[in-house]
C-alpha positions in Angstrom: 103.3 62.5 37.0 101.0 65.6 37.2 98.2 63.2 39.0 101.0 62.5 41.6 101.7 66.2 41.8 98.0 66.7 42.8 97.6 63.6 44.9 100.3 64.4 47.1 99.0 68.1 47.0 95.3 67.0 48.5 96.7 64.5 50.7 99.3 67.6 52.2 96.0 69.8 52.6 94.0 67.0 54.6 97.0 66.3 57.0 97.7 70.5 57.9 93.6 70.7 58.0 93.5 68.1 60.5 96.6 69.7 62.2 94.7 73.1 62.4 91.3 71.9 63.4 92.7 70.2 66.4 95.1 73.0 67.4 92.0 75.7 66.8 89.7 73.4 69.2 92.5 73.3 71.3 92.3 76.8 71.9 88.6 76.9 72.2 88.9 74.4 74.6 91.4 76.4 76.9 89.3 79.3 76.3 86.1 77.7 77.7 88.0 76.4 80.5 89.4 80.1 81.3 86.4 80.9 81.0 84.7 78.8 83.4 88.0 78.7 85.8 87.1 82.8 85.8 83.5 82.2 87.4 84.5 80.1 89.9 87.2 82.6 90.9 84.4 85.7 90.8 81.8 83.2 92.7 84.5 82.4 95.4 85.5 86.1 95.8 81.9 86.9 96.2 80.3 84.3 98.4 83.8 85.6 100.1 83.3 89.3 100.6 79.5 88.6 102.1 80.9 86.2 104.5 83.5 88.8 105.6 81.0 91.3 105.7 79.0 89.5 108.2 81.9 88.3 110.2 82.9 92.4 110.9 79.3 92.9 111.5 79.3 89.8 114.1 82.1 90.8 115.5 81.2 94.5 115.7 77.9 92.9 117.3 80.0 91.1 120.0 82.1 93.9 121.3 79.7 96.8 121.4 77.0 94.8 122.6 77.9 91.4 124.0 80.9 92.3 126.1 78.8 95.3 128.0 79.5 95.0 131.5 76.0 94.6 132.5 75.8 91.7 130.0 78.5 89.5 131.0 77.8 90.6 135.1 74.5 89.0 134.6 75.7 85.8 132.5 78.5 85.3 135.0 76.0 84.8 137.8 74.7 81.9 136.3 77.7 79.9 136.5 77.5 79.0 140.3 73.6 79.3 141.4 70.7 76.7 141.4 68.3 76.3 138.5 65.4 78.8 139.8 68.1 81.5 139.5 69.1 80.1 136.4 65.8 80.6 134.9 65.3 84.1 135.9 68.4 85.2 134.9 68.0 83.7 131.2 64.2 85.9 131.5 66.6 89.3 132.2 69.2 88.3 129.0 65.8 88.1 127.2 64.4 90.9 127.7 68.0 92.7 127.6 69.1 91.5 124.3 65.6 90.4 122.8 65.4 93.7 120.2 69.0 93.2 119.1 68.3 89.5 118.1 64.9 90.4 116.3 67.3 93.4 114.4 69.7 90.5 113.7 67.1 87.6 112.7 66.3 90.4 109.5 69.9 89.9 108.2 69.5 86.6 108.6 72.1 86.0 111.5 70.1 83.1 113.4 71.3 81.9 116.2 72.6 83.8 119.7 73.5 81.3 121.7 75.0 81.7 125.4 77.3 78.0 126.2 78.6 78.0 129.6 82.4 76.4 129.8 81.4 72.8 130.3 79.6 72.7 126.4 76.9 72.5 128.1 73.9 75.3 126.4 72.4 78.2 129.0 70.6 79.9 126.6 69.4 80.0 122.8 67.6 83.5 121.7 66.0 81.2 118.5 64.7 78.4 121.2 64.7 79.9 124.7 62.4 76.7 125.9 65.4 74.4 124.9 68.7 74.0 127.2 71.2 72.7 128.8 71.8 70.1 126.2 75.7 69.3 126.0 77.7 70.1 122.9 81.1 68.7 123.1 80.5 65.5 120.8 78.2 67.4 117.8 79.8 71.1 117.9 83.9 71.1 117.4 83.8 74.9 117.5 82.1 75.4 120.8 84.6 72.0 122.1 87.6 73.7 121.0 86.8 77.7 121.8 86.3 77.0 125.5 89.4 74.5 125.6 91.6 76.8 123.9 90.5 80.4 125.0 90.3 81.6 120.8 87.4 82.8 118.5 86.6 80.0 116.2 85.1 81.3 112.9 83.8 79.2 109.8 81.0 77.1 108.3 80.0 74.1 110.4 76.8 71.2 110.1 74.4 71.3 113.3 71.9 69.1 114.5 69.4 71.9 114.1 71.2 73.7 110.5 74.4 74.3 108.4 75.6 77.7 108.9 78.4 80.0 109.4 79.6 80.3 113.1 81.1 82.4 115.2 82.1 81.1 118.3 83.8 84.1 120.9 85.0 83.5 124.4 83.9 85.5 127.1 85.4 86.4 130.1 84.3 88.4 133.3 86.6 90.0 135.8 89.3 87.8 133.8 88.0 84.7 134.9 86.7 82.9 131.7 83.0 82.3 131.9 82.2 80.3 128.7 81.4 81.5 124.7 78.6 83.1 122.8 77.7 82.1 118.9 76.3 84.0 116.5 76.0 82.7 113.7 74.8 83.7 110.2 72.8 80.8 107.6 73.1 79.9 104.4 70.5 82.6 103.0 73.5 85.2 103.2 74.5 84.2 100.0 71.5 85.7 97.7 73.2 88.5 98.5 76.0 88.0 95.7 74.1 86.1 93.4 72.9 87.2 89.7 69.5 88.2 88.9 68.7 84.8 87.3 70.5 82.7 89.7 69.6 79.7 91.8 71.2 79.1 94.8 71.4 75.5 97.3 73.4 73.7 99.5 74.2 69.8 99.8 75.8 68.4 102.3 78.2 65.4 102.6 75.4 62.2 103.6 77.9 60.7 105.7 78.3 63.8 108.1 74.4 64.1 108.3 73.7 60.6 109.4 76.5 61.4 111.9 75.3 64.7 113.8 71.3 64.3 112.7 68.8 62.3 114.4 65.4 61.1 112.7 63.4 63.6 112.7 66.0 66.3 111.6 67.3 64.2 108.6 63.4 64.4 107.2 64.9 68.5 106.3 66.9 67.0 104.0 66.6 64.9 100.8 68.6 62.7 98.3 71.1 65.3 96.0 70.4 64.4 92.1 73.9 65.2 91.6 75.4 62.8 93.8 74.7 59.7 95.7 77.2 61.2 98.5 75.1 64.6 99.3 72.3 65.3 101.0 70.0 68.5 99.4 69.0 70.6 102.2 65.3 71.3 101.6 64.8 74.7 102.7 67.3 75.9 99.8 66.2 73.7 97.5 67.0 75.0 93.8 63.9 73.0 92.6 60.7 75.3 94.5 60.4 77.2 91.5 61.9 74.5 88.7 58.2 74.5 87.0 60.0 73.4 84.0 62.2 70.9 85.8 65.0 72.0 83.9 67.3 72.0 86.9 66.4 68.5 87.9 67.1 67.3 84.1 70.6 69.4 84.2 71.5 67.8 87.7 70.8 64.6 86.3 72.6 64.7 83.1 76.2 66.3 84.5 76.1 63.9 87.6 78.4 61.3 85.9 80.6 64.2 84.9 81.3 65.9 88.1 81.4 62.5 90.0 85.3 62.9 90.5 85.7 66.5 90.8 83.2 66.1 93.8 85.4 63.4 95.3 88.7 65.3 95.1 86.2 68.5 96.6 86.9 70.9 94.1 85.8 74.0 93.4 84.9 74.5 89.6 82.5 75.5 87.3 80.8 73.3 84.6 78.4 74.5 81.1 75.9 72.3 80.2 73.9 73.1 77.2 69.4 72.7 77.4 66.6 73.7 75.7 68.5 76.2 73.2 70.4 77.7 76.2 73.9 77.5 78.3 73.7 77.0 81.7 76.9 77.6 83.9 76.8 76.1 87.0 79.5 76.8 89.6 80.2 74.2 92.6 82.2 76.0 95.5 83.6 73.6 97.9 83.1 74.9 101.7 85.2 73.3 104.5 84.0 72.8 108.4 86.2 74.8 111.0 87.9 71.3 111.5 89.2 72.4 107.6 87.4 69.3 106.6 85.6 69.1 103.1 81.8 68.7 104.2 79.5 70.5 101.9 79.0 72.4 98.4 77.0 75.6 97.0 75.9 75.5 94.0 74.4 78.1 91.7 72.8 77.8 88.6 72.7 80.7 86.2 72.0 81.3 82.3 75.5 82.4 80.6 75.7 85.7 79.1 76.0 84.5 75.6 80.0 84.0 76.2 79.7 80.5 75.2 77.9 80.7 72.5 80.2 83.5 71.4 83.2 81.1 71.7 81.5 78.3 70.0 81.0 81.2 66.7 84.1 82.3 67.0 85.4 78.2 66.9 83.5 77.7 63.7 84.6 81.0 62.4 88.1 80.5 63.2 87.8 77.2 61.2 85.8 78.2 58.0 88.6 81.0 57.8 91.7 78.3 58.1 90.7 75.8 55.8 89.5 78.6 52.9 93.1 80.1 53.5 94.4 76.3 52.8 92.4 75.1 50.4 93.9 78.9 48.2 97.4 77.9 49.7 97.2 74.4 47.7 95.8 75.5 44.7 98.6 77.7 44.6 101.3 75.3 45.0 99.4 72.9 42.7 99.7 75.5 40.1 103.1 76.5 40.8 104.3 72.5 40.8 102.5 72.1 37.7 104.4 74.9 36.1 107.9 73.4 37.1 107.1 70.1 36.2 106.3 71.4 32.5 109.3 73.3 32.4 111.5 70.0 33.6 109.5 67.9 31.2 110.6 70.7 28.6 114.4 70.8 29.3 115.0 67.2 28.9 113.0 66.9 25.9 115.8 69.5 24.6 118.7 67.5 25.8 117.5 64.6 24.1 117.3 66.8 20.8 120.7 67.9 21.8 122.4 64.1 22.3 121.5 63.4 18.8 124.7 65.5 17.8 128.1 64.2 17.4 130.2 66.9 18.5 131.0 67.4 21.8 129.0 70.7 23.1 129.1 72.1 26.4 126.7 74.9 27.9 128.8 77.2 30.3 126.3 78.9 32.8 127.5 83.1 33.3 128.7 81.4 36.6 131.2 79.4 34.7 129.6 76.1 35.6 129.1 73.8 33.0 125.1 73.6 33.1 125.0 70.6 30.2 127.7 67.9 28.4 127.4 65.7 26.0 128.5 62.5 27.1 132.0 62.0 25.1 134.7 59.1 26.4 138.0 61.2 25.7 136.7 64.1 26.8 139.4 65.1 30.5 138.1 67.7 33.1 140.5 68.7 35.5 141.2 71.8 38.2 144.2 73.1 40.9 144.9 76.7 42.5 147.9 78.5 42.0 148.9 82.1 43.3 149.8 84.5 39.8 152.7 86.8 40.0 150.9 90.0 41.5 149.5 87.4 44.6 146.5 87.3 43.4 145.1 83.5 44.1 143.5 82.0 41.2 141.7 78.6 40.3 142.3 77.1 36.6 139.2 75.0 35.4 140.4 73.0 32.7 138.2 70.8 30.3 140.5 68.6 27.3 138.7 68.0 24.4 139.3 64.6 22.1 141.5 67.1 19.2 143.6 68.1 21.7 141.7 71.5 22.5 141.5 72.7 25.8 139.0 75.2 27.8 140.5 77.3 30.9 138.7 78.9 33.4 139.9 81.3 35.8 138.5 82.4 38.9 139.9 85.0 41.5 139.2 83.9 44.9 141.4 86.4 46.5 138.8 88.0 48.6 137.6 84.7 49.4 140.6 83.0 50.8 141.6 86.2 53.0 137.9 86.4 54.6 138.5 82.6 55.4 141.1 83.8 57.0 140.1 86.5 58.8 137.4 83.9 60.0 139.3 81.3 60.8 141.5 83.4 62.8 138.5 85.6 64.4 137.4 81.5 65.7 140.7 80.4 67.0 140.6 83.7 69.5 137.0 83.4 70.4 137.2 79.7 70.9 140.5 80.4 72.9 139.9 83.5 74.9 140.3 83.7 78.8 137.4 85.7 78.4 133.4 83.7 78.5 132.2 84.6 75.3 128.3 83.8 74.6 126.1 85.1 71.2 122.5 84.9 71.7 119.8 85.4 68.8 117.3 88.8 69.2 115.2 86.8 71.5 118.1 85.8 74.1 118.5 82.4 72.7 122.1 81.3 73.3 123.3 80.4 69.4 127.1 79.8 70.5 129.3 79.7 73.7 133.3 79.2 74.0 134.7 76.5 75.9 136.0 79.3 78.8 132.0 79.3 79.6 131.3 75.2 79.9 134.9 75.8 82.1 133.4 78.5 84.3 129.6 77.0 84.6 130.1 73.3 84.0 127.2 73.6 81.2 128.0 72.2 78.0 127.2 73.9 74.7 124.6 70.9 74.0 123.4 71.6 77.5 122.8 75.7 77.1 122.2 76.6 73.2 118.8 77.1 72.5 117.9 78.2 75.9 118.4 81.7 77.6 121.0 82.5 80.0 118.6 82.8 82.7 118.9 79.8 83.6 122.1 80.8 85.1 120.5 83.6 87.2 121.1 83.0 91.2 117.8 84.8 91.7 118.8 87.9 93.5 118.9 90.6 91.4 115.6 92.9 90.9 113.6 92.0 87.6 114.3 96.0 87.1 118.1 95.5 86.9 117.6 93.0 83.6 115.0 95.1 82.7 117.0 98.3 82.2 120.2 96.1 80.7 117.8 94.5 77.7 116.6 98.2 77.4 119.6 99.2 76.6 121.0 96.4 74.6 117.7 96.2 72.3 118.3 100.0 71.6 121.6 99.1 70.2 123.8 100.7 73.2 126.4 98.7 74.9 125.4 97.8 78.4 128.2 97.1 81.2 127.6 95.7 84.9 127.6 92.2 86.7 125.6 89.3 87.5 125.2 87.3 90.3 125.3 83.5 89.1 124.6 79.9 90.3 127.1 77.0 88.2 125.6 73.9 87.2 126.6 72.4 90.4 125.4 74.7 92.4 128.0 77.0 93.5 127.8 80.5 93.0 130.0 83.5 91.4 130.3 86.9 90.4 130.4 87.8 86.4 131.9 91.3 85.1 130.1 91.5 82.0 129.8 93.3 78.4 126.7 93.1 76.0 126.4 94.6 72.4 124.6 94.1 69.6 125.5 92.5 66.3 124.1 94.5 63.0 123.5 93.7 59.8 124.1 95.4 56.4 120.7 97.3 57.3 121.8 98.3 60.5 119.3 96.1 62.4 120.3 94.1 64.9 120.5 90.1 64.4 122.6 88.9 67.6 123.7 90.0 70.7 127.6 89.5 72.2 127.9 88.9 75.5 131.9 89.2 76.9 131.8 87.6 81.0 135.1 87.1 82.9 135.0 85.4 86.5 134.7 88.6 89.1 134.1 86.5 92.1 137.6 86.5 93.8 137.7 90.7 93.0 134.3 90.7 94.3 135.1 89.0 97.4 138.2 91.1 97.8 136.1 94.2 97.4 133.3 93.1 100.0 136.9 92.2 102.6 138.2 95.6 101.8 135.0 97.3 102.8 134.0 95.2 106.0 137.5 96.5 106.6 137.1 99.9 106.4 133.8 99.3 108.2 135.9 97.7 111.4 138.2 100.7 111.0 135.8 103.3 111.5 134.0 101.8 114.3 137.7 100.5 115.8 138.3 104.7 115.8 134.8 105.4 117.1 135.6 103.3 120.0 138.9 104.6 120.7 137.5 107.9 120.3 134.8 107.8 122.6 137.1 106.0 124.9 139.6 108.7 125.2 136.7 111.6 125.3 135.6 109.9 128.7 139.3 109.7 130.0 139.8 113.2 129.1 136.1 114.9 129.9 133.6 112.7 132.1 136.1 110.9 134.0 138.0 114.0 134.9 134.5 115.6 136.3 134.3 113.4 139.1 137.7 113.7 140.3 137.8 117.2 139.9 134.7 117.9 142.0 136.7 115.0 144.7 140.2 117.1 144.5 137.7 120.5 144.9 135.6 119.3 148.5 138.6 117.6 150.0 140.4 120.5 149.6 138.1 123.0 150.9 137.7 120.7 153.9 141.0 120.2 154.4 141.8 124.2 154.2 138.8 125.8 156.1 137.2 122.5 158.0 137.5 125.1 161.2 135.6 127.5 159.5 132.9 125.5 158.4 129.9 124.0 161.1 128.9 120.3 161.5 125.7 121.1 158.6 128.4 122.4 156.3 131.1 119.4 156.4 128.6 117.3 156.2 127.2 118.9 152.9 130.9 118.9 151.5 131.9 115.1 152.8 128.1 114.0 151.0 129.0 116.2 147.6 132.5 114.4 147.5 131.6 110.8 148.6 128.8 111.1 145.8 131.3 112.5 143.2 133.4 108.8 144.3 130.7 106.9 143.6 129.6 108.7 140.5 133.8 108.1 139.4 133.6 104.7 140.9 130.2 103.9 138.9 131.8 105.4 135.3 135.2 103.3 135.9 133.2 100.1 136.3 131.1 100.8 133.1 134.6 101.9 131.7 136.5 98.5 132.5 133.3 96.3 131.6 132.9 98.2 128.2 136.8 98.0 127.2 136.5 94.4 128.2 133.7 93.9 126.0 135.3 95.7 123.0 138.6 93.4 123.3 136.1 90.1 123.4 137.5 89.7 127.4 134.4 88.9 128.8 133.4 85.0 128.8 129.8 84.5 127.3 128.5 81.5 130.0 124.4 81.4 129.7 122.4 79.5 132.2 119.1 79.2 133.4 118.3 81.7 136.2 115.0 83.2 137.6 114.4 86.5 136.5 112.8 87.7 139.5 116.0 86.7 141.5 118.7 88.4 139.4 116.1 91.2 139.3 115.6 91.8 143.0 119.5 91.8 143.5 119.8 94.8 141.4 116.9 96.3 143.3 118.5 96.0 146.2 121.9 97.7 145.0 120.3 100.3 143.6 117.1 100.9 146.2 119.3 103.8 148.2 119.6 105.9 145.3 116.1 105.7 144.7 114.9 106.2 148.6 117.3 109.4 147.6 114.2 110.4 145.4 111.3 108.4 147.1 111.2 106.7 143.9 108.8 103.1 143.7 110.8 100.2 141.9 107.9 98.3 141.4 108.5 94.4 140.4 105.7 92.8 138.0 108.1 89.8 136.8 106.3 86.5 137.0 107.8 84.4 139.6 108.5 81.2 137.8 109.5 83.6 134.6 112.8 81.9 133.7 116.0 83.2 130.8 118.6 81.4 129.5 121.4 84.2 130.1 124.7 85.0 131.1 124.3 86.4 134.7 126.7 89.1 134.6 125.7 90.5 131.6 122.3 90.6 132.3 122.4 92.0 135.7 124.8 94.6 134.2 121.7 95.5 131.6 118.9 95.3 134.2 121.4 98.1 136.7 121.7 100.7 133.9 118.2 100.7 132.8 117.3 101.3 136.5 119.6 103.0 137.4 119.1 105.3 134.1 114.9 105.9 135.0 115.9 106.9 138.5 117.9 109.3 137.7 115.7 110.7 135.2 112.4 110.2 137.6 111.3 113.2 139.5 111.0 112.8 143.5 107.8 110.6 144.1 108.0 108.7 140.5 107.7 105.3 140.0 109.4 102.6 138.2 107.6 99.7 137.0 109.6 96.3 135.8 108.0 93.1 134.1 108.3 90.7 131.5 106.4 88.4 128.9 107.1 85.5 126.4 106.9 86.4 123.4 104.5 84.5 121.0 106.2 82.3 118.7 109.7 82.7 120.0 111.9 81.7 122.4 112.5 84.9 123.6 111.3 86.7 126.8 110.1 90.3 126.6 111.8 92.3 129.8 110.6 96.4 129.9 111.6 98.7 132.5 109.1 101.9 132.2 109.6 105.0 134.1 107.3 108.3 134.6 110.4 110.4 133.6 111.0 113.2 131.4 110.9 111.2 128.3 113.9 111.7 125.4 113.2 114.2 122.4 112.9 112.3 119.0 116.5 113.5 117.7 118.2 111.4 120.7 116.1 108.1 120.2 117.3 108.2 116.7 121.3 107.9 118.1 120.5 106.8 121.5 122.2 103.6 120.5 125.0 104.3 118.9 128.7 104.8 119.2 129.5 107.4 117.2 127.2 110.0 119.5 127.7 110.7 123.0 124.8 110.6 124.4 125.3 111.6 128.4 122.5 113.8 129.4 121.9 115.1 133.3 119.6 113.8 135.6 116.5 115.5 136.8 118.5 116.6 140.0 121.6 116.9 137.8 123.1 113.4 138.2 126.1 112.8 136.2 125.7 109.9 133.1 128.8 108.0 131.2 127.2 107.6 128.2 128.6 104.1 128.1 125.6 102.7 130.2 123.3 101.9 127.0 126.0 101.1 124.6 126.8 98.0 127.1 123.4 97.2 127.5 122.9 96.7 123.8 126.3 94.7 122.9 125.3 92.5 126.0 121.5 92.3 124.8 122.9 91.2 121.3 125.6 88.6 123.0 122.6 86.6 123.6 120.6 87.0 120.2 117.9 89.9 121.2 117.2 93.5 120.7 116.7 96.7 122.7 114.3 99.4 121.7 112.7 102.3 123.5 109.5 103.9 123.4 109.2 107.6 125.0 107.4 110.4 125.0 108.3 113.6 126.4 107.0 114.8 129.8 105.8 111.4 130.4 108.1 109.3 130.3 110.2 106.3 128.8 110.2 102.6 128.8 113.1 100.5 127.2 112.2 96.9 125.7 115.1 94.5 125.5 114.6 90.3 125.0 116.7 87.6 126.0 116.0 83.7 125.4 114.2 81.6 127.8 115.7 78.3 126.7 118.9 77.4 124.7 119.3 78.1 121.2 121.2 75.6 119.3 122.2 77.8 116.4 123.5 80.3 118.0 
């Protein structure tokens, strides 16, 4: 027996050192590969930051120097001339940029190329001899920057070299005249690289052989790392590899990054030589096509890291299987000693069966720890409740002379905690409430049925995992932050979640989260009481879109009776006051005079006729009365019929309308509507134009939209800060005088943004004061189906 004990005690220590070795190399494992995943992140960001660097400096290059007038005057010239012309003005770009590219050749930025619009090269600063060769099958970049009009950026293989290009059109009196490259080489990249590291480049073979011809492929040999890449010779890694270490490490890990190379990953390798780690770090670089077409590759000796993992691997290991090997001798020794203790007790039971008496040992717990086996001998037991209620339990034992041993055990306590329990269950397990104990982590330990009822989640389905699964995503990670703040400090925490059910719908929980303490007042559960708050919730968010309506329903009627009572009054006041005065002293007055009074009242008519028709189309709108019908229509058209209803009021103040609206610019609107907008927005920078100012109207498409972009700019007075803030809005009456003291509804921009709105845009305005304004409002150029 004892060499069982230890058997089984050697064999337990081999199976948890086995489990412990492979879970410690495990995690040496993921920690290499951090490790290494790390490098390849700091080498990306690097090689990353110089390229940047460059491309700011390019770029920098391209405005301040390339776009001079003088430059792009004397390119544009040769567009349209014969070849003698031609040749003298690519002499003048020599000589004009010729000390720029010699500064620029020292940073290693190599090529400034001029390409004219057909692909076709003009002029190359590295090879001025060589031109006129056509591009549009070997350079995509140049191809696609004069089809498209856009700066092409990115690394790309040439007949010539691989580098990084920069491909900018050009343009010259707006007419598009072609692109320039600059374009930076490989040898930008020693600029990141540790002081022991070895840089190159390889290239995809298949792309070479593509865009190379026989003489240029002699730059470029076989790659030892893989049968698919070409090694660029002028950054070869080998020209100082006297030891021909790197040739021996490219040949060894070829096999292992064969498939890491054909999925073109990025990733760094360690590859142990000659008593020292080598880390080499394989960064994948795309074409601007975004195609995978070449790698760098640095070589570097690690900083000890790896050989520090390793140690700490083995001393990891030494230190686990010493604590094992003391944990088994242990329970060896402990086995031992309660296998000699057994072998002990029977030996006295066997002493003890030689008696013939019956003998019984009672344990202090009343259980009978030992009997001697005797045939008559009767055992029997029952409950009964004693006279002062007390519940008791009668262990009885009948011996073979008729004797008899009672036992009798209160189990008051016990039966009224069972109970307390059972009845403590029953309401838990039958509350209306959701009722869900977690353990200290969050772990759900027990839900009530009302929960699978409300969520559809079993209990099988949700213990053992944390109520988050429920979330519906939208609160802030703060809000659960401060409730398990307060929960874990043993506070009560109230307030609601926002849920998703296991089928998907969601609803509103009202909830209530203690903790559960022990006798040692330290907390060992938490209790989470939920009901169903989604129909209240709803109710709630009803009640204040409600109040909402209310308050704008008695802004509305508000401002509606302040122009009935004040602005519409005005005009008819000033009406009543000229006609009367004509019709009391017209024979007192001369021809000028009448005429002044008849002008002063026919312009207070209009003024009244112009606020009741903003009046009527406003209440209209406010009472859904107008019918939304969009069409297609030609801006310009709708555009010049407002000009020409409003052009007398603006010969009134030798005001310019000025029209800049594309001819074919189309909108998908409703033609009223939009008419109505276009009026008060002119009408509005008229009237706050000085004599001689001009208006200017025009529109855009806006990129990546269906929207058109419609601005009306004046050179006004402009509109303090404070009013742009409420210019929009119901609940201020905005109604400010003209600069020759026209009178204003304040209606006019309130209609113009419920209309602009009605068809899915916005209206803004940007203004400055003394300057002047100019409101922005968009409207869709095509149909919208979701609308």
């Amino acid at each position: 027996m004892k060499n069982k004990t230890i058997i089984i005690a050697i064999l337990t220590f081999i199976v948890v050192e086995a489990i412990s070795f492979f879970y410690i190399d495990y995690q040496h494992k993921n920690e290499i590969s951090n490790y290494l995943t790390e490098e390849t992140t700091e080498t990306e960001i690097k090689l990353n930051a110089v390229r940047d660097a460059y491309t700011i400096m390019i770029e920098t290059l391209f405005n301040q120097i390339i776009r001079e007038p003088n430059v792009l005057e004397l390119y544009s010239k040769a567009l349209d001339t014969d070849s003698t012309t031609q040749n003298k003005i690519r002499d003048s770009l020599y000589n004009l940029l010729i000390p720029t590219y010699e500064q620029l050749k020292l940073a290693h930025i190599r090529q400034l190329i001029f390409i004219m619009p057909n692909n076709e090269v003009f002029f190359r600063f590295h090879r001025p001899d060589k031109f006129g060769d056509d591009l549009t099958e070997v350079r995509y970049s140049v191809k696609m920057a004069n089809q498209t009009k856009q700066i092409y950026s990115g690394f790309e293989e040439g007949r010539s070299y691989n580098g990084f290009r920069n491909i900018f059109p050009i343009y010259y009196k707006d007419k598009h005249i072609g692109v320039i490259e600059i374009s930076f080489s490989f040898a930008i990249n020693t600029l990141f690289k540790h002081d022991n590291d070895v840089l190159s480049l390889m290239v995809k073979k298949d792309i070479a052989n593509f865009k190379l011809n026989t003489n240029q492929k002699k730059k470029y040999v076989q790659s030892l790392l893989s049968d698919e890449y070409l090694q660029e010779k002028e950054f070869s890694h080998y020209k100082n590899d006297t030891a021909n270490i790197l040739k021996q490490i490219d040949k060894n890990i070829k096999t292992e990054i064969t498939e890491k190379l054909a999925n073109n990953e990025s990733f760094t390798i360690n590859h142990h030589i000659n008593k020292t780690n080598y880390l080499i770090t394989f960064i994948s670089t795309k074409n601007v096509e975004g195609n995978p077409v070449a790698y760098m590759v640095s070589y570097y000796k690690d900083k000890n890291v790896i050989a520090e993992l390793y140690e700490q691997f083995f001393i990891r290991h030494l230190i686990t299987s010493f604590l094992l090997a003391i944990i088994v001798l242990v329970v060896i020794q402990v086995l031992l000693k309660k296998q000699k203790l057994r072998e002990k007790e029977i030996q006295e039971r066997k002493i003890l069966d030689t008696f013939n008496e019956g003998i019984y040992i009672v344990s202090p717990e009343y259980n009978i720890a030992y009997a001697k086996k005797e045939k008559n001998i009767v055992e029997y037991e029952y409950e009964f409740e004693s006279e002062d209620n007390k519940i008791l339990i009668s262990n009885n034992i009948l011996f073979n002379d008729n004797s008899k041993l009672t036992i009798l055990i209160d189990i008051t306590e016990k039966k009224k905690n069972e109970l307390e329990l059972k009845k403590l269950s029953k309401a838990i397990e039958q509350s209306a409430n959701v009722i869900v104990i977690t353990d200290i982590n969050g772990n759900v330990e027990y839900v009530n049925p009302k929960f699978t009822e409300l969520t559809g989640y079993t209990a099988q389905e949700i213990i053992g995992k944390n109520p988050r699964i429920l979330s519906a995503g939208t609160l802030a990670i703060e809000y659960y932050e401060k409730m398990w703040n307060e929960i874990t400090a043993g506070k009560t925490w109230e307030g609601e979640f926002y849920n998703k059910k296991k089928n998907g719908e969601y609803f509103w929980e009202k909830a209530v989260i203690t903790s559960i303490k022990d006798d040692k007042d330290e907390i060992t559960n938490y209790l989470a009481i939920k009901e169903d708050y989604t129909e209240r919730k709803k109710a709630e968010q009803a009640l204040k879109e409600s109040e909402a309506r209310l308050r704008e329903s008695n802004q509305t009627k508000d401002k509606f009776f302040s122009i009935i009572a004040h602005d519409l009054q005005s005009p008819f006041s000033a009406i009543l006051g000229f006609s009367n005065m004509l019709l009391e002293n017209h024979k007192e007055y001369d021809a000028e005079e009448r005429d002044n009074l008849i002008r002063l009242a026919n312009n207070s008519a209009k003024n009244a006729f112009n606020l009741l028709k903003n009046l009527l189309t406003w209440s209209r709108s406010q009472l859904e009365g107008i019918t939304f019908l969009p069409e297609k229509y030609h801006l310009k058209i709708l555009l010049f019929e407002t000009k020409l209803d409003l052009q007398e009021v603006a010969n009134n103040k030798n005001i310019q309308v000025l029209d800049r609206v594309s001819e074919d610019e189309l909108i998908y609107a409703d033609r009223n509507m939009i008419t109505t907008v276009l009026r008060n927005l002119i009408s509005n920078a008229i009237k706050f134009s000085s004599n001689g100012g001009n208006i200017i109207i025009s529109s855009k498409k806006q990129a990546n939209s269906d929207f058109v972009e419609i601005s009306v700019d004046d050179t006004g007075v402009g509109i303090p800060k404070n009013i742009i803030e409420v210019l929009f809005r119901i609940d201020n009456n905005i109604s400010t005088l003209g600069t020759e003291r026209e009178q204003g509804t304040g209606l006019g921009l309130l209609l113009c943004k419920e209309f602009v709105e009605k068809h899915g845009g916005e209206i803004w305005v940007k203004s400055e004061e003394g300057v002047g304004s100019t409101f922005y409002f968009t409207v869709p150029y095509k149909a919208n189906d979701n609308k």
